[in-house]
Wavefront OBJ file of the C-alpha trace (Angstrom):
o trace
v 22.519 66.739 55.744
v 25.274 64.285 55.161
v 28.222 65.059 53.355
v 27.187 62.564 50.191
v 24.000 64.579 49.482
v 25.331 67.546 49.432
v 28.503 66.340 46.840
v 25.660 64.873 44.468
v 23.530 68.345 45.214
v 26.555 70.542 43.768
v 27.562 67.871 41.228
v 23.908 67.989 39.787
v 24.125 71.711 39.773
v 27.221 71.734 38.132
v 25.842 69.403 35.264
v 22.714 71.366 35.244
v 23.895 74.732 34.600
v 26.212 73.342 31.990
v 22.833 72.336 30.295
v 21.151 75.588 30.723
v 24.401 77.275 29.013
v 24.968 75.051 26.559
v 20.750 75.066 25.140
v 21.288 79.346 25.828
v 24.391 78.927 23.421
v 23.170 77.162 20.949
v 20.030 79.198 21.082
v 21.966 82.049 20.437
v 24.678 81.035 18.105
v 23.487 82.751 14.910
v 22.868 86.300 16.211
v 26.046 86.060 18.015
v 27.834 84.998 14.692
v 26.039 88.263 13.481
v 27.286 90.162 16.322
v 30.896 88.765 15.624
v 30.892 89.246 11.827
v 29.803 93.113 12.522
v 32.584 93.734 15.472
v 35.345 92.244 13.430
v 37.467 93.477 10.405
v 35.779 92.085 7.344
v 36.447 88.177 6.360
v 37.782 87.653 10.185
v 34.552 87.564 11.784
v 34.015 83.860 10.891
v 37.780 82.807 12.304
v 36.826 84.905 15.802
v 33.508 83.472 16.254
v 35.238 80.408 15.741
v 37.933 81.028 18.146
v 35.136 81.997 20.890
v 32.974 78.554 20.093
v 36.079 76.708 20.935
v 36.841 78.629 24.075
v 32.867 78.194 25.281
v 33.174 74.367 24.612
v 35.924 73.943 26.699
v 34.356 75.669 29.687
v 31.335 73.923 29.111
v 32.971 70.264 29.462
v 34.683 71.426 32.733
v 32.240 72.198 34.160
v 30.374 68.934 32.904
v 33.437 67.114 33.972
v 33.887 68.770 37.322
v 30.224 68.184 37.956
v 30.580 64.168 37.137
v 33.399 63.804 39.132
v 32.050 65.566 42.241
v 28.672 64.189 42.217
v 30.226 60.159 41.684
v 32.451 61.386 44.173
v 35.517 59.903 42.481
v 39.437 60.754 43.968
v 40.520 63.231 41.148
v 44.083 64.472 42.394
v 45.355 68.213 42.017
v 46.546 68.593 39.009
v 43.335 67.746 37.522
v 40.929 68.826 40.242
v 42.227 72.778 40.321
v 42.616 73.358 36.191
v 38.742 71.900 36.356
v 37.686 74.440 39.064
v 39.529 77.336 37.282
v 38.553 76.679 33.879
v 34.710 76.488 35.688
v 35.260 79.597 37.466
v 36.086 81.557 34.598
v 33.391 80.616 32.845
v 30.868 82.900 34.759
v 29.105 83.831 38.152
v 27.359 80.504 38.561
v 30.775 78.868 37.787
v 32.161 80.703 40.579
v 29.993 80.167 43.175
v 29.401 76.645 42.434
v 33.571 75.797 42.385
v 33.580 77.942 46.139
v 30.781 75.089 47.290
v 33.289 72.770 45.419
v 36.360 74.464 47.025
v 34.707 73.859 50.702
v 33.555 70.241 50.291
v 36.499 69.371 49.266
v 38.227 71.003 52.112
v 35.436 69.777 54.670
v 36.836 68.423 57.492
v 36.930 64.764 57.514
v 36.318 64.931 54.144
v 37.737 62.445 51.392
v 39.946 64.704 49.540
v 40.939 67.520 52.849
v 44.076 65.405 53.532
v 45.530 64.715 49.862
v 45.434 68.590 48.548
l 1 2 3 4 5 6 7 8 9 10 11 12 13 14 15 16 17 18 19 20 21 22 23 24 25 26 27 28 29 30 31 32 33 34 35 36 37 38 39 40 41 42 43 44 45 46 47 48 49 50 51 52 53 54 55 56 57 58 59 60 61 62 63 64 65 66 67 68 69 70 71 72 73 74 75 76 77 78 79 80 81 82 83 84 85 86 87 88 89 90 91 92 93 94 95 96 97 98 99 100 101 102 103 104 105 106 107 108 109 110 111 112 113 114 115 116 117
């Protein structure tokens, strides 16, 4: 397989398990509001649910972004590239095994990126 395949092959996944959380979120967003409104003190429920929607967003749009950028296979430099794979790799078990393919392409030998990080 040649290395190009593969980057648009993790890319893709990367974009398409950032669809598959974000329809499973929104899916879900009232009965975890519920969930919220019953854990918390009364009349903070609202402000942590909040708090949690904005946290979910922003893993959601690294791991979008990630996924663009390795799939278009565009020369992000470190200080973007690594916040991008943490943020991803917090955001679950399919975020971390997807930034280790990440983590080894761009490392790959003769790769694009192997001599720049």
């Amino acid at each position: 397989m040649s290395r190009a395949l593969i980057q648009k092959g993790i890319g893709g996944a990367l974009m398409l398990s950032g669809l598959v959380l974000l329809a499973l979120k929104v899916s879900s967003i009232s009965e975890t509001q519920q969930g919220w409104d019953a854990w918390a003190s009364p009349g903070s429920g609202t402000l942590w649910f909040i708090g949690v929607l904005a946290v979910e967003l922003i893993f959601l749009i690294s791991r979008f972004t990630l996924g663009y950028f390795v799939c278009q296979s565009k020369n992000i430099g470190p200080w973007l590239f690594y916040p991008l794979a943490m943020l991803t790799a917090i955001s679950g078990l399919t975020g971390i095994v997807l930034v280790a393919a990440v983590l080894a392409l761009r490392f790959w030998q003769g790769g694009v990126h192997a001599a720049k990080t």
